[in-house]
C-alpha positions as CSV (number, residue, x, y, z in Angstrom):
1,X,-6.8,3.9,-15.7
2,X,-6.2,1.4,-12.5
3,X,-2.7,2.2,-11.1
4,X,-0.9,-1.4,-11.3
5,X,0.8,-2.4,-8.2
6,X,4.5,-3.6,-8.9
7,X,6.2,-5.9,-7.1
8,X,8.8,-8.6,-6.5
9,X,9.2,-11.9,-4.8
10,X,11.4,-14.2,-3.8
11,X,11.9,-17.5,-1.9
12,X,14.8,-19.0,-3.3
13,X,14.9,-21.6,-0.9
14,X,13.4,-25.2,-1.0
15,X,11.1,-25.6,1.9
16,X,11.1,-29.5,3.6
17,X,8.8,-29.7,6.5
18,X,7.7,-32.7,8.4
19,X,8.4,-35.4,11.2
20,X,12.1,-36.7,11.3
21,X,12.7,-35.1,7.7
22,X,16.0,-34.7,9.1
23,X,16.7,-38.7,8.5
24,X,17.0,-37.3,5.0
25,X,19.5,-34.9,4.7
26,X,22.0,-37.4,3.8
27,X,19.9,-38.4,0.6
28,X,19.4,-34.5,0.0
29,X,23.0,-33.8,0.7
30,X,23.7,-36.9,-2.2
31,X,21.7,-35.0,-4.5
32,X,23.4,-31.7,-4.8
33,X,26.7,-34.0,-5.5
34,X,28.2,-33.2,-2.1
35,X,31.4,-35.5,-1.1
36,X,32.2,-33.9,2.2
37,X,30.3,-31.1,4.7
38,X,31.0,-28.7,7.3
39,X,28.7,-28.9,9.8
40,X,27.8,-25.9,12.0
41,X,25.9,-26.4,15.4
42,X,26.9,-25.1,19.0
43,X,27.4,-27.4,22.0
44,X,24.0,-27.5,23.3
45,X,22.5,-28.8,20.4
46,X,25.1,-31.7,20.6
47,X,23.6,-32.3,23.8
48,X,20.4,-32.7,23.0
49,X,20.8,-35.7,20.3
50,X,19.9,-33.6,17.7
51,X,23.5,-33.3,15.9
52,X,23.2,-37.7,16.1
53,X,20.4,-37.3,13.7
54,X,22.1,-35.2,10.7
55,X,25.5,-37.4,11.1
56,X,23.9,-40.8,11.0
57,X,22.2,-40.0,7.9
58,X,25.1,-38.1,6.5
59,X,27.0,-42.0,7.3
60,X,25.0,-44.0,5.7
61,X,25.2,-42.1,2.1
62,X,29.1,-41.6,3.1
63,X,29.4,-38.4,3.0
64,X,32.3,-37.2,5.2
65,X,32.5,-34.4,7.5
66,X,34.3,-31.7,9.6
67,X,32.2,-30.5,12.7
68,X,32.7,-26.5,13.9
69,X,30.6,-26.6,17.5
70,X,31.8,-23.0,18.6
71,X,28.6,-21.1,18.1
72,X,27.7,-18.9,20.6
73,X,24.9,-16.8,20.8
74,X,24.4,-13.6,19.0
75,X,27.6,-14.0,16.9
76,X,30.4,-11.4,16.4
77,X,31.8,-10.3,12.9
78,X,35.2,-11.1,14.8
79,X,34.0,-14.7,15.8
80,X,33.2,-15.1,12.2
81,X,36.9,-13.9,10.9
82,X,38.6,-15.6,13.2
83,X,37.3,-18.8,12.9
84,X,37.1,-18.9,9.0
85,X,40.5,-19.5,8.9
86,X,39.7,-23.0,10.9
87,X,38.1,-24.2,8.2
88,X,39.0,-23.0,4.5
89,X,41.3,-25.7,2.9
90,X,39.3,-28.8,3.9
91,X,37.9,-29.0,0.8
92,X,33.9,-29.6,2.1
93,X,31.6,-28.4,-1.1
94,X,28.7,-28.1,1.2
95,X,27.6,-26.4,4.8
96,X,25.0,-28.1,6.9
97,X,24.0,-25.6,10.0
98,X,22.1,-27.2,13.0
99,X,20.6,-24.8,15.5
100,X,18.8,-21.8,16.5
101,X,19.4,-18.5,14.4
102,X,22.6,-17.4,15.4
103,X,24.1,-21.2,14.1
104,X,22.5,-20.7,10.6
105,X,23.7,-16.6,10.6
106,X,27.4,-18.4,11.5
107,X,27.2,-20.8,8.6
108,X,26.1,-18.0,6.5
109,X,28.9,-15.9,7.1
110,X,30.9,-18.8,6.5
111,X,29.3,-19.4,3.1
112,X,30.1,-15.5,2.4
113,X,33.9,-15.3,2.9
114,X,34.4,-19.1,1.5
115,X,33.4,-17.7,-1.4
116,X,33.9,-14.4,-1.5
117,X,36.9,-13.7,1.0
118,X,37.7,-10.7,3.4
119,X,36.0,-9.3,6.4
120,X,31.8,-10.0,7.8
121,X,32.4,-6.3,8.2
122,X,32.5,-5.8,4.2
123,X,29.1,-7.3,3.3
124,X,26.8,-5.4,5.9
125,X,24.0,-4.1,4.2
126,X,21.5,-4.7,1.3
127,X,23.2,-6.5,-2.0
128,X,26.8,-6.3,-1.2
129,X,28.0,-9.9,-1.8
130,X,29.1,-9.5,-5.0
131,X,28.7,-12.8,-7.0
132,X,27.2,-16.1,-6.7
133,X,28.2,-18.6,-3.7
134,X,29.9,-21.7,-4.5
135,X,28.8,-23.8,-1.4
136,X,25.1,-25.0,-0.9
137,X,23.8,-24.5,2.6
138,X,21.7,-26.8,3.9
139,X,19.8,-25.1,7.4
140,X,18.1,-27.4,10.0
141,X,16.2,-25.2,12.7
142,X,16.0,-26.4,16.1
143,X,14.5,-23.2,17.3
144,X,10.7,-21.6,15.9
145,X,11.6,-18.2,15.7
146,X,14.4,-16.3,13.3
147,X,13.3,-18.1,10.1
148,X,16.9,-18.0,8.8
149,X,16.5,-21.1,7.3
150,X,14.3,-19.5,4.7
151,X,15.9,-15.7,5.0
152,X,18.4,-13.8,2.6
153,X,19.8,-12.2,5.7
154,X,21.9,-12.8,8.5
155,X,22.6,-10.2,11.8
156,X,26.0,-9.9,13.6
157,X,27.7,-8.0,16.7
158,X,30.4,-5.3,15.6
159,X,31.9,-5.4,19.2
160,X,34.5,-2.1,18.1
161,X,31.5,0.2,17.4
162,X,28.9,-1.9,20.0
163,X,26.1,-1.8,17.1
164,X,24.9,-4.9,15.0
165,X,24.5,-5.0,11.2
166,X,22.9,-7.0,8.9
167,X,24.2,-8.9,5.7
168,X,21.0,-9.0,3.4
169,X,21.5,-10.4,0.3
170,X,19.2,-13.3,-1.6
171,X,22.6,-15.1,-2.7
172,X,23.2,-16.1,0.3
173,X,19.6,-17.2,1.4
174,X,19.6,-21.1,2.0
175,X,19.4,-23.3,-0.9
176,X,17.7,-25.9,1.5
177,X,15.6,-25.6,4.8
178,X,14.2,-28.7,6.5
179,X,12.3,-28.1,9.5
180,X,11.4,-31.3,11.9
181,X,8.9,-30.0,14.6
182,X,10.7,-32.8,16.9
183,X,14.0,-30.8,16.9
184,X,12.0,-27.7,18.7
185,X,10.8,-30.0,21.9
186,X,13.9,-29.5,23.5
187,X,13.7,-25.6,23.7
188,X,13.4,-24.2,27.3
189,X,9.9,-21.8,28.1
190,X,12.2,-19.0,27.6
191,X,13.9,-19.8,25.0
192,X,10.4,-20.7,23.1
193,X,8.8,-17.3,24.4
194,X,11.8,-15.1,22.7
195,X,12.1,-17.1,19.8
196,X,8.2,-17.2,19.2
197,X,7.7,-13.3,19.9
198,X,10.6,-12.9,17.2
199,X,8.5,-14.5,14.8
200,X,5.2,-12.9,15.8
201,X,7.1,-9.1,15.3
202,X,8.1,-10.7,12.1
203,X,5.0,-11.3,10.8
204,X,3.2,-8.1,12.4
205,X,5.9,-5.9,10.9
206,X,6.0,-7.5,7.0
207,X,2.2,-6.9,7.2
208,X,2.2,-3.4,7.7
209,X,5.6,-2.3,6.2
210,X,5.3,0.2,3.4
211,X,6.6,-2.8,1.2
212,X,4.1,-5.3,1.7
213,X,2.1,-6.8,-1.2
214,X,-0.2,-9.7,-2.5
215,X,2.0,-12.4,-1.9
216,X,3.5,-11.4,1.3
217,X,0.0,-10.0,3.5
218,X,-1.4,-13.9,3.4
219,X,1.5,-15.5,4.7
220,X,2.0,-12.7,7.2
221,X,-1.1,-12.8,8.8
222,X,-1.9,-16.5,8.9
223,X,1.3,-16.6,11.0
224,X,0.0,-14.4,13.0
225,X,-3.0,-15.9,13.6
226,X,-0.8,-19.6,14.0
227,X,1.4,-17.6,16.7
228,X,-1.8,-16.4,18.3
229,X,-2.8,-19.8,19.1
230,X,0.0,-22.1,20.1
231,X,3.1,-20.1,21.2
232,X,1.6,-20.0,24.9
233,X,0.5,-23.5,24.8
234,X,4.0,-24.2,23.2
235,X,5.6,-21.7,26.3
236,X,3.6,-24.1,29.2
237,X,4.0,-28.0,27.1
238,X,6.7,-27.8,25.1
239,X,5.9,-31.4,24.3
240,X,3.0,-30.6,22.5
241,X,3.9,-31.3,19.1
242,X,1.2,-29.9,17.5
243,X,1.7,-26.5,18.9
244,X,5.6,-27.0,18.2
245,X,4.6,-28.2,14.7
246,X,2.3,-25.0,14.3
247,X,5.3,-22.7,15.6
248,X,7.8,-23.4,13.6
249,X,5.2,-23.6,10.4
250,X,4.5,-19.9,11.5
251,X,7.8,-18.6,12.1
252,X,9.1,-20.2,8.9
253,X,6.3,-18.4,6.9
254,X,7.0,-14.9,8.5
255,X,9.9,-14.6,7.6
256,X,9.5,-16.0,3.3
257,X,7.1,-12.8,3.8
258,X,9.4,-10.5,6.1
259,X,12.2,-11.7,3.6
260,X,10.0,-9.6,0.7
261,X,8.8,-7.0,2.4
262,X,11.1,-5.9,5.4
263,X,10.5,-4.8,9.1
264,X,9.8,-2.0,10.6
265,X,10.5,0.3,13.8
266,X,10.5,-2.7,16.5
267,X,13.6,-4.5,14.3
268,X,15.4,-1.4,13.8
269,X,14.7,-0.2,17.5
270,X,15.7,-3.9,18.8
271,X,19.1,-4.4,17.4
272,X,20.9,-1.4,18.8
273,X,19.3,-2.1,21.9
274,X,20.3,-5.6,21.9
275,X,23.9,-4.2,21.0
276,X,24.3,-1.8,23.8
277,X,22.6,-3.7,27.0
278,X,23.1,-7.0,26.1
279,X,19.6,-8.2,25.7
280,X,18.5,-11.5,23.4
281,X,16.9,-10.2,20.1
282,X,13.9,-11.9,20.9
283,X,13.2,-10.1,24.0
284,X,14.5,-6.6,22.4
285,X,12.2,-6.6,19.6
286,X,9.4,-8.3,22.1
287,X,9.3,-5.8,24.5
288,X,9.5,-2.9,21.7
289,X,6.6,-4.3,19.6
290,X,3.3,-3.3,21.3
291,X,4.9,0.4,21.7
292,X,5.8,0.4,17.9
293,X,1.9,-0.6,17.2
294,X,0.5,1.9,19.0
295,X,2.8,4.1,17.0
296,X,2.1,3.2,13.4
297,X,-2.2,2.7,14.3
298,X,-2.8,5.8,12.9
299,X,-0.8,5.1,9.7
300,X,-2.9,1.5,9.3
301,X,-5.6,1.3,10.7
302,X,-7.2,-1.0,9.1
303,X,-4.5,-3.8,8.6
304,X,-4.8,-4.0,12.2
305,X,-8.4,-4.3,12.3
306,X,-7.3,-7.5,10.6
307,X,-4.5,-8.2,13.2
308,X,-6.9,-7.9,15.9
309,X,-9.3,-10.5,14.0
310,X,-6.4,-12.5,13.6
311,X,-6.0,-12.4,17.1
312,X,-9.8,-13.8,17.6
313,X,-10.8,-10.3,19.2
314,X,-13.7,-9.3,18.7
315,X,-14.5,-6.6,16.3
316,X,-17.8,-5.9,15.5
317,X,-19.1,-2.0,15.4
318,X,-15.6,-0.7,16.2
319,X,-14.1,1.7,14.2
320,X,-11.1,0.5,12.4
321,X,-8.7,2.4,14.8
322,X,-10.7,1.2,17.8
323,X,-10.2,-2.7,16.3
324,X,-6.6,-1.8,15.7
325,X,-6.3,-0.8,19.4
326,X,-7.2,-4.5,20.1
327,X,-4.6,-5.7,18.3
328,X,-2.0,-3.4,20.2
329,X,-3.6,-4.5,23.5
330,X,-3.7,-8.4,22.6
331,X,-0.3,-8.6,21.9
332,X,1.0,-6.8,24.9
333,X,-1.1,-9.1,26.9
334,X,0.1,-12.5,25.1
335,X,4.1,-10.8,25.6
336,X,2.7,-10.5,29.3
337,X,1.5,-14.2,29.5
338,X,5.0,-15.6,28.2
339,X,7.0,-13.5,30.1
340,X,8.1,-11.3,28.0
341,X,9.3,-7.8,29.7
342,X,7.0,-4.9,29.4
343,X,9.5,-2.2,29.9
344,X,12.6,-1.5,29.0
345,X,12.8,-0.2,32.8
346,X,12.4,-3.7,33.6
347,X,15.6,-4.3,31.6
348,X,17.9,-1.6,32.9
349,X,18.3,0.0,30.0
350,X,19.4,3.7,30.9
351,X,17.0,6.6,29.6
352,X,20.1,8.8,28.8
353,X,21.1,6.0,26.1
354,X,17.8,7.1,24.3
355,X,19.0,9.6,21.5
356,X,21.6,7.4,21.0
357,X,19.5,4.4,20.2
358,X,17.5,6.5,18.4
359,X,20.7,7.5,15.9
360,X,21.4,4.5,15.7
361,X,17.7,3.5,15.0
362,X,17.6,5.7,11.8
363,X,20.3,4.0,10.0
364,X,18.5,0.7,9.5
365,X,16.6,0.1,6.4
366,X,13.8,-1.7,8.9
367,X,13.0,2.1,10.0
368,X,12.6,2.9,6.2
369,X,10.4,0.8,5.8
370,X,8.2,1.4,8.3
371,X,4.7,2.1,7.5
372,X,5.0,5.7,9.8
373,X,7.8,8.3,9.0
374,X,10.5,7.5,11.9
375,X,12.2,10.5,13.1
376,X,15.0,11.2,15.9
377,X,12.1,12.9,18.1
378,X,9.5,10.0,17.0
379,X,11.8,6.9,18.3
380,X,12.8,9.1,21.3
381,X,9.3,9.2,22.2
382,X,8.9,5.7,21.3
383,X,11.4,4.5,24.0
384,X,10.3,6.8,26.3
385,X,6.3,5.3,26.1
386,X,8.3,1.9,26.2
387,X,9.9,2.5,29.6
């Protein structure tokens, strides 16, 4: 008898995508029966004009708000205690978030202790909020990379033990994400090439994870191929709103399949790293990602092959682990061509810290899920290949 493969997915989320969708939020925000919002952003997207946009069309269906602007990046689990207590009591029945993936992983925590009270600190991990959240949130991306807008998780700094954790939990996944390709234009070359190398380990690491499936390999690998073809034109024009548009399409679809079937080593190597040097997630997991590959090519060999053919290298006659090499050697070279580092020499991070990371490493369910066994000697050696 066939052996049935069982599996499960979700994408809670309602998915708006398209030019100056974000003139609607105020007619989307009217249909969930919203009276007054809390809007999340940071300081540098009021700046741009971008926060104009949400509040004009919030305005004209009068719907009040209350603006928190404090996000900065790679929030703490303190920042998020703290400032909770700035907020609760005004009575808002909805959160609109306005930025880059640390503004929609603030609103998110937000949403969490609204609702549920208590610390950040109490929810880290898988499945730990422990009823449904009151408050819609409504996320508006202005960055093509995290795909928290469409994500059940969200990543924070605990400064005491200098580690990040993750709150994953599909309750507290968006209820609405609307992406507008014009809101990305804005984005610095660098902070495009972190944000777009994010998604691009995203998609790479759902494909091969020990949890992928039917659903989950399509979307993975047609970002993948999106990613392969307009994050370095988005890197040199970022006015070229096709590429933009093409971007934030990928990054948005690696992560509804990342969502369902995990990470893998480069996630769960990147975030202690991150932690303990004070690098930007993009770059941590960027500069880990090629080193992971070449790691896990034994282990799948062939989902490479069709990485690499994603990639538009040329595989013809090669063995499957020759055509996967092509994949690990394409995306070290596109990580090259958008400035990405290639070393973690490059970005001081001290050799002796290695077991450490590598501890630390091991207690993320990304390295469980990786489609090679990760051990305390394998992530050693990883780091050390890396530097």
């Amino acid at each position: 008898m066939m052996e049935s493969r069982e599996f499960l997915f979700r994408c809670p989320t309602t998915w708006l995508h398209g030019l100056r969708v974000t003139q609607n939020i105020g007619k989307k925000a009217k249909e969930l029966g919203v009276k007054k919002a809390l809007i999340v952003t940071d300081k540098g997207v009021e700046k741009c004009g971008h926060l104009n946009r949400v509040l004009d069309s919030l305005k004209q269906v009068h719907i009040e708000f209350d603006i928190f602007d404090e996000v900065q990046p790679e929030p703490t689990s303190t920042s998020i205690d703290s400032n909770i207590k700035a907020i609760q009591g005004k009575n808002f029945d909805i959160i609109i978030a306005i930025g880059g993936g640390s503004t929609i992983d603030v609103a998110k925590g937000f949403r969490i202790l609204c609702g549920c009270g208590g610390s950040i600190r109490d929810y880290g991990g898988i499945n730990k909020i422990p009823k449904s959240l009151p408050l819609p949130l409504i996320a508006v991306p202005t960055t093509a990379g995290t795909g928290s807008e469409v994500s059940p998780g969200a990543v924070f700094t605990d400064e005491e033990k200098q580690s990040k954790f993750a709150v994953v939990d599909w309750k507290n996944a968006p209820t609405l994400a609307m992406t507008d390709p014009l809101l990305t234009i804005t984005m610095p070359p660098s902070l495009t090439s972190r944000t777009g190398i994010d998604a691009l380990t995203h998609a790479v690491e759902s494909f091969v994870s020990i949890d992928a499936q039917p659903v989950t390999e399509p979307l993975s690998l047609e970002a993948i191929k999106l990613i392969g073809k307009n994050l370095e034109k988005a890197v040199n024009n970022g006015k070229d709103l096709k590429a933009r548009e093409n971007m934030q399409i990928a990054c948005t679809m690696a992560m509804v399949g990342a969502g369902n079937s995990l990470l893998g080593l480069a996630h769960a190597i990147g975030m202690p790293l991150a932690a303990n040097f004070n690098i930007p997630h993009g770059i941590a997991v960027g500069v880990m990602l090629p080193y992971v590959m070449k790691f896990n090519l034994a282990a799948r060999p062939q989902k490479f092959q069709r990485i690499a053919e994603a990639l538009n290298q040329k595989t013809d006659s090669l063995s499957d682990l020759e055509a996967g090499e092509k994949a690990v050697i394409a995306i070290k070279q596109l990580t090259k061509r958008v400035d990405i580092p290639q070393s973690l020499k490059e970005l001081r991070v001290d050799k002796g810290s290695f077991v450490k990371l590598a501890k630390s490493t091991l207690l993320s369910i990304q390295a469980k899920k990786n489609p090679r066994k990760v051990t305390e000697k394998a992530v050693v050696e990883v780091l050390q290949g890396a530097y």
